[in-house]
KOLTORDO-686961 format. One record per residue (C-alpha): x, y, z; residue in three letters; chain. Coordinates in steps of 0.001 Angstrom, whole numbers, plus 500000, padded with zeros to 6 digits. Layout:
N
<px=X py=Y pz=Z code=ALA unit=A>
...
END
This chain:
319
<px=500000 py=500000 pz=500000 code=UNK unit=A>
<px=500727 py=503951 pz=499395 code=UNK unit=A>
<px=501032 py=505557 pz=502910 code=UNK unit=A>
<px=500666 py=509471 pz=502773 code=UNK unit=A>
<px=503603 py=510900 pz=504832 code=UNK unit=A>
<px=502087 py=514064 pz=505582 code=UNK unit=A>
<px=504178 py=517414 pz=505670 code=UNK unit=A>
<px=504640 py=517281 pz=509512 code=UNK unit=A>
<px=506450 py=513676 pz=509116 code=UNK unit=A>
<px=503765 py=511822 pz=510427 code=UNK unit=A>
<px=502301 py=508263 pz=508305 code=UNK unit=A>
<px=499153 py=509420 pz=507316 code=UNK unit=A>
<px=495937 py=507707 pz=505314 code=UNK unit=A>
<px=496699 py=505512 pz=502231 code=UNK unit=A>
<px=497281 py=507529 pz=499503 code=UNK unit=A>
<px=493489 py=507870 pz=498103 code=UNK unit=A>
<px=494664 py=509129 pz=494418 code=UNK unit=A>
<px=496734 py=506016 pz=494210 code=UNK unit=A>
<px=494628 py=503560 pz=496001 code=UNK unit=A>
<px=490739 py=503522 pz=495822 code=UNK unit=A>
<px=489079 py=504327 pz=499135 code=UNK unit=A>
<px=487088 py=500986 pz=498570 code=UNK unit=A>
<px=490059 py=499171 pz=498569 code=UNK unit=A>
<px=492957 py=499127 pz=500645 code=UNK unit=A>
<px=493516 py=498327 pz=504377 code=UNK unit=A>
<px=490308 py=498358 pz=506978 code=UNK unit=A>
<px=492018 py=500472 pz=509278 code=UNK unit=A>
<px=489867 py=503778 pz=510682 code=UNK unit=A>
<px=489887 py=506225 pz=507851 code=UNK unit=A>
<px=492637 py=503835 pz=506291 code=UNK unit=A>
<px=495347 py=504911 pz=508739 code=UNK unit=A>
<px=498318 py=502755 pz=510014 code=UNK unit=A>
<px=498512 py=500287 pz=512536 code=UNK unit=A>
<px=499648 py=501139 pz=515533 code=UNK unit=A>
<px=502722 py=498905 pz=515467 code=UNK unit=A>
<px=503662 py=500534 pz=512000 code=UNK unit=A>
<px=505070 py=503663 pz=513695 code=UNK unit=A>
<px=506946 py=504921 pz=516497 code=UNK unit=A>
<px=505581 py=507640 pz=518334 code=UNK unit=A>
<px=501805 py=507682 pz=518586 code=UNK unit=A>
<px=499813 py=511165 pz=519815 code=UNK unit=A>
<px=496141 py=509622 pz=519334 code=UNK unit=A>
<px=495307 py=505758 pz=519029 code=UNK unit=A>
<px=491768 py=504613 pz=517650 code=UNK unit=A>
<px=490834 py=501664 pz=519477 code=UNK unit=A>
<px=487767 py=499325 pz=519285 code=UNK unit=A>
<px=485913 py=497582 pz=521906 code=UNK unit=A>
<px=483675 py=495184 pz=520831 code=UNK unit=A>
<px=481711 py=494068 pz=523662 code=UNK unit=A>
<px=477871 py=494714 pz=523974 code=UNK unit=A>
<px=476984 py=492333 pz=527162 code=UNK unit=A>
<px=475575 py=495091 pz=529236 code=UNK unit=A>
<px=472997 py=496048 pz=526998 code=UNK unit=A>
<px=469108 py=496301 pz=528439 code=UNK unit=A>
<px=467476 py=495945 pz=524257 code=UNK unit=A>
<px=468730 py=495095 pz=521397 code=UNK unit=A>
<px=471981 py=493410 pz=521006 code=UNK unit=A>
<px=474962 py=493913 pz=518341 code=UNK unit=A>
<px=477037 py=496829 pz=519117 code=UNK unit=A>
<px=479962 py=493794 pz=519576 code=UNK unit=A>
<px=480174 py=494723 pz=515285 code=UNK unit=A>
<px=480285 py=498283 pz=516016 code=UNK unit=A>
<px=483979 py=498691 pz=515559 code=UNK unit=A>
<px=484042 py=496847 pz=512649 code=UNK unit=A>
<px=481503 py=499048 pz=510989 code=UNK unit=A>
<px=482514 py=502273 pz=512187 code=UNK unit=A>
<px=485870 py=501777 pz=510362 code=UNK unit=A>
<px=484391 py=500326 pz=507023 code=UNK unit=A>
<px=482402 py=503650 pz=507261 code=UNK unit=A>
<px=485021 py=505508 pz=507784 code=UNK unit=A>
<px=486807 py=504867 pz=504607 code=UNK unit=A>
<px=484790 py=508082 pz=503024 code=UNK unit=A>
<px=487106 py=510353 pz=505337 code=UNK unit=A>
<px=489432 py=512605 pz=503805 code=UNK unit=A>
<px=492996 py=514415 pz=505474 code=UNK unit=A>
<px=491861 py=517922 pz=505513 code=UNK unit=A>
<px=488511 py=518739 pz=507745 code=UNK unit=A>
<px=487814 py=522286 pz=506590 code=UNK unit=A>
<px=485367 py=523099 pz=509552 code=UNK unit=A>
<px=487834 py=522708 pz=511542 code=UNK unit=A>
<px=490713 py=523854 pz=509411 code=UNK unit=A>
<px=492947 py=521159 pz=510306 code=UNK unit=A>
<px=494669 py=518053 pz=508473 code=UNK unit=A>
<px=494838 py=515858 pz=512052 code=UNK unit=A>
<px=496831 py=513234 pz=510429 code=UNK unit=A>
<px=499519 py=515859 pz=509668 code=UNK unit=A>
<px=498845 py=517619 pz=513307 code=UNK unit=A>
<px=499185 py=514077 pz=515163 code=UNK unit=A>
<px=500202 py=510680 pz=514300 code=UNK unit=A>
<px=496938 py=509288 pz=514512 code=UNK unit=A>
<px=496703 py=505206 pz=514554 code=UNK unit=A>
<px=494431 py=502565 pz=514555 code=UNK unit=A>
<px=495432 py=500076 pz=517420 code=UNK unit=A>
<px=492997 py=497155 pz=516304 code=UNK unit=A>
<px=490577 py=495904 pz=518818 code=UNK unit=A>
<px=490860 py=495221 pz=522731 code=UNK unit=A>
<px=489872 py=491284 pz=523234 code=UNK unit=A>
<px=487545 py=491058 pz=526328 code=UNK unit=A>
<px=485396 py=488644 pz=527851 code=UNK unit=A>
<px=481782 py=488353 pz=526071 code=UNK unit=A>
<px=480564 py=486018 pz=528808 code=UNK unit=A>
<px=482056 py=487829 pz=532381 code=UNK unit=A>
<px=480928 py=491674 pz=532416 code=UNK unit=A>
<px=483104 py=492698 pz=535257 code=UNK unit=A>
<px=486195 py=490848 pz=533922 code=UNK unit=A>
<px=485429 py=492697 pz=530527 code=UNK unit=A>
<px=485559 py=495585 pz=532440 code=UNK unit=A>
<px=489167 py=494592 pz=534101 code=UNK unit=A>
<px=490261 py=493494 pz=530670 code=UNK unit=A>
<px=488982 py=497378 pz=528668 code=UNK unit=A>
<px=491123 py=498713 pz=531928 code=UNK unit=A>
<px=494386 py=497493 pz=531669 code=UNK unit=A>
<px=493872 py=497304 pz=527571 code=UNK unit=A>
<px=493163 py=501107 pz=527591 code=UNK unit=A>
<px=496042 py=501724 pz=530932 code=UNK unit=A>
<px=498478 py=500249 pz=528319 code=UNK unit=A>
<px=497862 py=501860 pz=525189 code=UNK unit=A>
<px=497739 py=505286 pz=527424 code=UNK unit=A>
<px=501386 py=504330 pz=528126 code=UNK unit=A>
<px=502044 py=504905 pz=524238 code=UNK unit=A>
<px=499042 py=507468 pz=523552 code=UNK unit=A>
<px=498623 py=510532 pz=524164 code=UNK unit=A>
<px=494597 py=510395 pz=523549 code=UNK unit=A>
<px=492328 py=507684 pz=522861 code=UNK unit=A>
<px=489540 py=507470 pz=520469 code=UNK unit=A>
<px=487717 py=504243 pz=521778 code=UNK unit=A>
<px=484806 py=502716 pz=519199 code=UNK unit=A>
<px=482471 py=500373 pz=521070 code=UNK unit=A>
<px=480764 py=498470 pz=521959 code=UNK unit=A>
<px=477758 py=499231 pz=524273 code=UNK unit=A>
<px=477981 py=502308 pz=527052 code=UNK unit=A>
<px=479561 py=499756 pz=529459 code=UNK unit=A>
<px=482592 py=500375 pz=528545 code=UNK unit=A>
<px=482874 py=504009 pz=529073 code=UNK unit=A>
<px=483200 py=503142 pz=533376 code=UNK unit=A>
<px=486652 py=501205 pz=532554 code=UNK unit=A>
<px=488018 py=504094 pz=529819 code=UNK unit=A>
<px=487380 py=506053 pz=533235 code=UNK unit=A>
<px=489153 py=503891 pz=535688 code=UNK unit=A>
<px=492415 py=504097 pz=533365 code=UNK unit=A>
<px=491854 py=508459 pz=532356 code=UNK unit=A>
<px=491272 py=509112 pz=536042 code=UNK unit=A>
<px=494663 py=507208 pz=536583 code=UNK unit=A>
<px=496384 py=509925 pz=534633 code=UNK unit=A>
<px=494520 py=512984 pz=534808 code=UNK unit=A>
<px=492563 py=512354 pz=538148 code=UNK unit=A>
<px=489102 py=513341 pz=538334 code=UNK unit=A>
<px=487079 py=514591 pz=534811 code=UNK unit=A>
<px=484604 py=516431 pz=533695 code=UNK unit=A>
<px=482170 py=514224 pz=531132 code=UNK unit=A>
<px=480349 py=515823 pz=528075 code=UNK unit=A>
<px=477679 py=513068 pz=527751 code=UNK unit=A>
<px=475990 py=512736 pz=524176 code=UNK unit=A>
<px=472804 py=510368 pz=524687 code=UNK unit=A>
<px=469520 py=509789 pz=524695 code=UNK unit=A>
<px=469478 py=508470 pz=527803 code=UNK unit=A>
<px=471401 py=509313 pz=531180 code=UNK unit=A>
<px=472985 py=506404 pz=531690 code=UNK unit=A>
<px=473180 py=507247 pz=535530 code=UNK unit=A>
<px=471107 py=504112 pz=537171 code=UNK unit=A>
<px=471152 py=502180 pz=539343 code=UNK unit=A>
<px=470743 py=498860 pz=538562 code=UNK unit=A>
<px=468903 py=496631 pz=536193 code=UNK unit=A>
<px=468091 py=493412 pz=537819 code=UNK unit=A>
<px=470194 py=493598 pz=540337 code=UNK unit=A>
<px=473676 py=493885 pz=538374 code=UNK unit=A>
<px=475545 py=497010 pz=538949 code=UNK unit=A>
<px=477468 py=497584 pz=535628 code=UNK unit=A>
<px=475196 py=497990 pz=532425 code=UNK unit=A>
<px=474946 py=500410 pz=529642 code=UNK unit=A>
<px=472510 py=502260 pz=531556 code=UNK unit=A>
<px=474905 py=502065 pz=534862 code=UNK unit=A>
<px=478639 py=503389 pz=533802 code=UNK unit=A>
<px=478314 py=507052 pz=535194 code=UNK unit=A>
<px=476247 py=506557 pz=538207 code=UNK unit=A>
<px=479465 py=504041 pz=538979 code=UNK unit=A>
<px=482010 py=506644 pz=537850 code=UNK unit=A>
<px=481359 py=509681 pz=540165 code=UNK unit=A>
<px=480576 py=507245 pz=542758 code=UNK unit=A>
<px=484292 py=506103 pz=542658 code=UNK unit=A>
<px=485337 py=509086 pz=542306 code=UNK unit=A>
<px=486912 py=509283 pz=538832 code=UNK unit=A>
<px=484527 py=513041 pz=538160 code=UNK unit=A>
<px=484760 py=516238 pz=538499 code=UNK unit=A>
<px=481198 py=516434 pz=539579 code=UNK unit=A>
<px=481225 py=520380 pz=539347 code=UNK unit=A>
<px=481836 py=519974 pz=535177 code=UNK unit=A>
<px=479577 py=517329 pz=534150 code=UNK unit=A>
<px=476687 py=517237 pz=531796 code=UNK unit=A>
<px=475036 py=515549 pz=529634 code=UNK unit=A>
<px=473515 py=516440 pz=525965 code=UNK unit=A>
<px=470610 py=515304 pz=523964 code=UNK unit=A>
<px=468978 py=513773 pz=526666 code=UNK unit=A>
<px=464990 py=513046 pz=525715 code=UNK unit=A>
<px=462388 py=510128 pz=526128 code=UNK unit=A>
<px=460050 py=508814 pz=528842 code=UNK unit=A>
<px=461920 py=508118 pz=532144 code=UNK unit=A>
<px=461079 py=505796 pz=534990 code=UNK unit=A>
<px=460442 py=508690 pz=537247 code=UNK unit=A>
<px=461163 py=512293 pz=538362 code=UNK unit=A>
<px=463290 py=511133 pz=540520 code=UNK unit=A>
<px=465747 py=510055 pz=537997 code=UNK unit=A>
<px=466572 py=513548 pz=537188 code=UNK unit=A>
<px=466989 py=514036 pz=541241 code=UNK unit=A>
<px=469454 py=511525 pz=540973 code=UNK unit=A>
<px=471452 py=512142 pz=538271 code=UNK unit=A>
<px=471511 py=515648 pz=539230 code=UNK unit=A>
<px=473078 py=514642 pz=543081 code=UNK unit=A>
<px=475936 py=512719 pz=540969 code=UNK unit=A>
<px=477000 py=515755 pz=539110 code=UNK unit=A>
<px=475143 py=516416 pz=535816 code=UNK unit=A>
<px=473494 py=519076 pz=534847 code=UNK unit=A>
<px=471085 py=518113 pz=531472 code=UNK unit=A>
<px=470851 py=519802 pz=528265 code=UNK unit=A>
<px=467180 py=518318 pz=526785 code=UNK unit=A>
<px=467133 py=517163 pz=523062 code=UNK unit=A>
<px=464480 py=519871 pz=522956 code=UNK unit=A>
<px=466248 py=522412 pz=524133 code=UNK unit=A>
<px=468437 py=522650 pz=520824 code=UNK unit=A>
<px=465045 py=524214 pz=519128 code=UNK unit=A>
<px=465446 py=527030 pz=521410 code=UNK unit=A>
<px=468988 py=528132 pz=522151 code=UNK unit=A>
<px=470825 py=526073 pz=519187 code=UNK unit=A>
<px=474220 py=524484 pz=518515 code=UNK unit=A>
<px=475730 py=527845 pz=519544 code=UNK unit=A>
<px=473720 py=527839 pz=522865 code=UNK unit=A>
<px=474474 py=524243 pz=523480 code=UNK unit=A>
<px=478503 py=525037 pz=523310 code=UNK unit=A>
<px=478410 py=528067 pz=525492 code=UNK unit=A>
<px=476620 py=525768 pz=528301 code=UNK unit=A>
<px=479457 py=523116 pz=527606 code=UNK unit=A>
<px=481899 py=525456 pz=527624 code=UNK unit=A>
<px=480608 py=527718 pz=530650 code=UNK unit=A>
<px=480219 py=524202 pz=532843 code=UNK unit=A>
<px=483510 py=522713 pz=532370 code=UNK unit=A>
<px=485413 py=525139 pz=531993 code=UNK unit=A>
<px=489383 py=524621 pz=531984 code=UNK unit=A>
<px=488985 py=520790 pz=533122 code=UNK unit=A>
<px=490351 py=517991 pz=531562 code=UNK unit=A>
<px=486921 py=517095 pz=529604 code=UNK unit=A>
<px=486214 py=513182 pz=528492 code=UNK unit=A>
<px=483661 py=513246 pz=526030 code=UNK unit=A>
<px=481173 py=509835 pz=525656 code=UNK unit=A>
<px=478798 py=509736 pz=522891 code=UNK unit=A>
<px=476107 py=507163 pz=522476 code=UNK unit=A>
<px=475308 py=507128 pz=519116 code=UNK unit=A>
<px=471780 py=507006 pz=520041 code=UNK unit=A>
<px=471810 py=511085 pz=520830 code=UNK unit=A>
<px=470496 py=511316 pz=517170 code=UNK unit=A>
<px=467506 py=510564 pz=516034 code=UNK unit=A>
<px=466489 py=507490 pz=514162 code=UNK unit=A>
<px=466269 py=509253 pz=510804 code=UNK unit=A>
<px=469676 py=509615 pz=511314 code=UNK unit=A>
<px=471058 py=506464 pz=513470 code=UNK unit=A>
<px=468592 py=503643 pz=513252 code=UNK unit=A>
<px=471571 py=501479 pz=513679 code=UNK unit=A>
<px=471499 py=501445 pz=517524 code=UNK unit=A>
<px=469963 py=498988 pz=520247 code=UNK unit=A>
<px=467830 py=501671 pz=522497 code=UNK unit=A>
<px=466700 py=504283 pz=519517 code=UNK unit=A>
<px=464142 py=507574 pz=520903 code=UNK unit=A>
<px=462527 py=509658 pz=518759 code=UNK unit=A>
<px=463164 py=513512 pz=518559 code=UNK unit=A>
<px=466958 py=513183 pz=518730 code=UNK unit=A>
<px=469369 py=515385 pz=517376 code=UNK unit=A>
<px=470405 py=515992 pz=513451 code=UNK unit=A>
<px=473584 py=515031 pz=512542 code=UNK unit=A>
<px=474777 py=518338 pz=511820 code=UNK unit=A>
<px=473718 py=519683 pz=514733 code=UNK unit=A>
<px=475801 py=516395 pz=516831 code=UNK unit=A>
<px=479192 py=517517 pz=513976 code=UNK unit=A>
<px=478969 py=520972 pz=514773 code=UNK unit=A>
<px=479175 py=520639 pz=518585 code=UNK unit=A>
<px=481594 py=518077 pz=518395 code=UNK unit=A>
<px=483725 py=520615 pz=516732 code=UNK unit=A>
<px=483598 py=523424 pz=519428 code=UNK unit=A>
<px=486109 py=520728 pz=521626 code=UNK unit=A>
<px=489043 py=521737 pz=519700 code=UNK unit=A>
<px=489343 py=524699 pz=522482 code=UNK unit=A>
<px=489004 py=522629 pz=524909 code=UNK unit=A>
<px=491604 py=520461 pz=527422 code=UNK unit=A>
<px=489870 py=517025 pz=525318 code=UNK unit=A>
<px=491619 py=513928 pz=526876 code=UNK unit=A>
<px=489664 py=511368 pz=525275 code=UNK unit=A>
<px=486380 py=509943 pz=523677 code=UNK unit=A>
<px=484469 py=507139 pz=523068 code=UNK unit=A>
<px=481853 py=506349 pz=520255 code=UNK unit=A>
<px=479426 py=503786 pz=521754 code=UNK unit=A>
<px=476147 py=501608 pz=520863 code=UNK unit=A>
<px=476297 py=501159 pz=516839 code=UNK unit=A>
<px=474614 py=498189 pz=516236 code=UNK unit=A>
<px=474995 py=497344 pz=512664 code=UNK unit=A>
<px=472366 py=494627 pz=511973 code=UNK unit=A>
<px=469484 py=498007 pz=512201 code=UNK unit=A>
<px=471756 py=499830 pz=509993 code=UNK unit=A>
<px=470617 py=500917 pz=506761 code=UNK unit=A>
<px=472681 py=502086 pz=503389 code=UNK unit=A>
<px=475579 py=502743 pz=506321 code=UNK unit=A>
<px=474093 py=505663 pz=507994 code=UNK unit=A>
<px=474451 py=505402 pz=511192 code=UNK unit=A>
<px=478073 py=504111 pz=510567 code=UNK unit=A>
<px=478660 py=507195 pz=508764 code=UNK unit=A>
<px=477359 py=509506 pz=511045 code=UNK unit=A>
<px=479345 py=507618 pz=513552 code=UNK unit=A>
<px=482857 py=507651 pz=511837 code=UNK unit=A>
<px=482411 py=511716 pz=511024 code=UNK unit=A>
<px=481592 py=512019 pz=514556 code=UNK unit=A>
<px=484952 py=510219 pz=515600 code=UNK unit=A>
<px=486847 py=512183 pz=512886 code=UNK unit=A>
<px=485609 py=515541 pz=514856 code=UNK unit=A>
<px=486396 py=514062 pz=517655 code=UNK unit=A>
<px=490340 py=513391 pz=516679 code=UNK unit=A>
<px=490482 py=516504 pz=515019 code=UNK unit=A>
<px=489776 py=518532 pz=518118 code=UNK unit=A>
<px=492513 py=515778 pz=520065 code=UNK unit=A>
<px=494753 py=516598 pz=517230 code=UNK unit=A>
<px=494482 py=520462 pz=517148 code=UNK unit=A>
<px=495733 py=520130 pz=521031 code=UNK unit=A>
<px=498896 py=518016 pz=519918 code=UNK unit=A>
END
């Protein structure tokens, strides 16, 4: 293959002009492997494990999607005005094996996976995979940076409890986060959030554990522009980890996802927050809860690689 070494020295894509983006290696955005270079700023990693999931199964083939998606990505991202393969070496470190059958060893296993490739990493991009994973990604950031603030993308708060008695779900990873600890429970909040709820007394809840809520329905009010100044006004000059279910936009736009709500945000309005991170202190992401099988024409895996490539962008503008 034709690796593009970008101005900067890094190993970019595979040179599109010389091999067809439909061809070539299945790498995200058709980047190199992570043992191919040296020096890494921001790794891609997958996670495909969907055993906490409450609905639908099959975000396990997330990853796997994602980056077939994600051959459509180009070098240069004029919103944000940056080339982020030429900015940071960005790599694609394959996927993290973990136990499908034991959801607290899986846990374990996405902690010392994601510990070790922060060892070689600046940032991480991680692809799940259902919301589960997120609590681990936490355990190993919080080892670095201490406590966080979260920007939560979702349609759902993800701050429970339990379901049937087990304590680490999809619904379940932040509740168990600033619980332990691993927030900065004056900068969290969460985005997109719409849909029936068990009871007023969730919002209570998640409000006690350090979240204040931007409503899917607020967007139709204040806008993208109004949704960035609250980010930006709550957390501030934090380190920020940013976790975004896939399932924050609506099904016209991501029908490939287990839990989908209606009245969810448009995907331009997801890209063009997304974007406003590149002035903040960004320390890492996740992607969470494609589920391919519901997928249709690739749409939600588009939306969902785009989203990562804003994502890296704003990691790479900080490199």
């Amino acid at each position: 293959m034709t690796p593009r070494i970008t101005h900067d020295g890094h190993v970019g894509q595979v040179d599109a002009t010389v091999v067809p983006r439909f061809a070539g290696p299945a790498t995200f955005a058709r980047l190199p492997r992570i043992d191919e270079v040296s020096d890494v700023d921001v790794a891609v990693v997958g996670v495909p494990f969907d055993s906490g999931v409450s609905y639908r199964p099959g975000a396990r083939f997330g990853p796997a999607h994602v980056r077939e998606s994600s051959r459509l990505l180009r070098p240069y991202n004029p919103a944000q005005d940056v080339e982020p393969f030429a900015r940071a070496q960005v790599v694609d470190a394959g996927d993290l094996a973990v136990n499908p059958f034991a959801v607290e060893e899986a846990i374990g296993q996405v902690r010392a996976g994601a510990t070790a490739l922060l060892e070689r990493a600046g940032r991480l991009m991680t692809i799940g995979g259902d919301h589960t994973i997120a609590l681990p990604l936490l355990r190993a950031l919080h080892a670095v940076h201490g406590p966080v603030a979260v920007v939560h993308f979702d349609a759902h708060l993800d701050t429970w409890d339990t379901y049937f008695g087990a304590d680490f779900t999809h619904g379940t990873p932040f509740r168990r986060a600033s619980e332990e600890g691993l927030l900065d429970r004056s900068g969290c909040l969460h985005v997109g959030i719409r849909g029936p709820l068990y009871s007023a007394r969730d919002l209570v809840e998640d409000a006690e554990l350090g979240f204040q809520v931007v409503h899917a329905r607020e967007m139709d009010d204040i806008g993208v522009r109004g949704v960035v100044e609250r980010i930006r006004a709550r957390v501030e000059e934090r380190p920020v980890y940013v976790s975004v279910d896939i399932d924050v936009l609506d099904p016209a736009f991501a029908p490939g996802t287990g839990t989908p709500e209606a009245g969810g945000l448009t995907s331009r309005e997801l890209l063009a927050v997304l974007r406003s991170f590149a002035d903040l202190d960004l320390v890492g992401a996740d992607l969470v809860e494609v589920a391919p099988a519901y997928d249709h024409a690739e749409i939600t895996g588009i939306a969902a690689s785009h989203a990562a490539y804003e994502l890296v962008s704003a990691m790479a503008s900080r490199s």
